[in-house]
N, C-alpha and C positions, 0 to 999 in steps of 0.2 A: 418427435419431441414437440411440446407444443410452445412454442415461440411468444403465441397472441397471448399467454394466462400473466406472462411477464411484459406486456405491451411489445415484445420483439417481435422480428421475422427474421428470416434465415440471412436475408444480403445486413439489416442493421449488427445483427450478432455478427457475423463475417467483421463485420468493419470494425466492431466495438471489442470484440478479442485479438485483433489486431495491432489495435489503439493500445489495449490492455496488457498486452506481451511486452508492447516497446518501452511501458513504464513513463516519468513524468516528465521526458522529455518529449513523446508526440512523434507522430509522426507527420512529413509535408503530405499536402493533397497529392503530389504525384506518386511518392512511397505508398502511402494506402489503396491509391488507383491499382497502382501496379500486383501487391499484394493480392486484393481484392477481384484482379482478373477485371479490371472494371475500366469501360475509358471515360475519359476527361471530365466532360459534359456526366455522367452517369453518376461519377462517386461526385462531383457539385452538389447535383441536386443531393443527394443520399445523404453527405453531409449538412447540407440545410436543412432537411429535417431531422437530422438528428440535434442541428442546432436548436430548434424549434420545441426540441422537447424537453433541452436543456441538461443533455447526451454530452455533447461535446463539446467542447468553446475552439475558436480560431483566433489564431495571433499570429503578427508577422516575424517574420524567423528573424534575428539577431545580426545573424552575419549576413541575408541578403532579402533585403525590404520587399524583396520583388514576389517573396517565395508565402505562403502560409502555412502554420506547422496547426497539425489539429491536438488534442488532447482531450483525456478525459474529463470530465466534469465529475466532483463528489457524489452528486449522484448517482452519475454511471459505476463510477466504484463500487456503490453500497448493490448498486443492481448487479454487477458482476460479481461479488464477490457473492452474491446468494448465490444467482442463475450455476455458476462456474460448476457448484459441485454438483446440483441439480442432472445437468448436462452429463457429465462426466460420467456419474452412477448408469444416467441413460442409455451413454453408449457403451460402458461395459455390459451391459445386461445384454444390450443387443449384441455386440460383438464375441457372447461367451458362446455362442452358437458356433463358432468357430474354435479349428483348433489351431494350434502356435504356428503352423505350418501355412494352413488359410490364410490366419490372418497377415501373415508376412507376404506372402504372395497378393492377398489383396491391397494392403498399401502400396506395394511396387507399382501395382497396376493404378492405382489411386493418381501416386507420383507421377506415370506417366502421361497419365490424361490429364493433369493442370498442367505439363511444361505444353504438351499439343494446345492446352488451350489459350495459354500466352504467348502464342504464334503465331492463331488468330485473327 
């Protein structure tokens, strides 16, 4: 897929369909860390450029001042909401190489190398 023709790369889309699944309450930086298979220091900075490009906004979460929840930016909507299906066509196409049975077995396996890699 190519990421760079929509200004993406694989780790922003990672964070930003993330972002985008949780809807308009946001996710905190440690939820998205976590999600993202990313530590602390890593989804920071990721987050700061995504702030930079005017991706994401941060604000302090409600019920504990200490915390920062991120969200999407109107932008990033109108870019996910193109990208989304973009994507999706792509990986059917790729995935019709497989048959129902492949591909069940290949998310299994999918499944079990992100919990090994949130072990880590």
């Amino acid at each position: 897929m190519n990421f760079a023709r929509y200004g993406l790369s694989s780790a922003k889309f990672n964070a930003l369909i993330h972002l985008y699944m949780a809807g308009d309450r946001g996710l905190t930086q440690s939820e998205l860390g976590k999600k993202v298979l990313v530590a602390r220091p890593t989804i920071s900075g990721l987050i700061e450029r995504l702030e930079k490009e005017n991706l994401v906004a941060r604000s302090t979460d409600p019920a504990d001042k200490r915390v920062f929840r991120v969200c999407l930016t109107n932008r990033a909507i109108i870019l996910m909401n193109t990208f989304i299906p973009i994507h999706n066509n792509y990986m059917n196409k790729t995935m019709s190489a497989l048959d129902r049975h492949e591909k069940e077995v290949f998310i299994s396996l999918l499944e079990k190398i992100r919990k090994g890699l949130g072990s880590v």
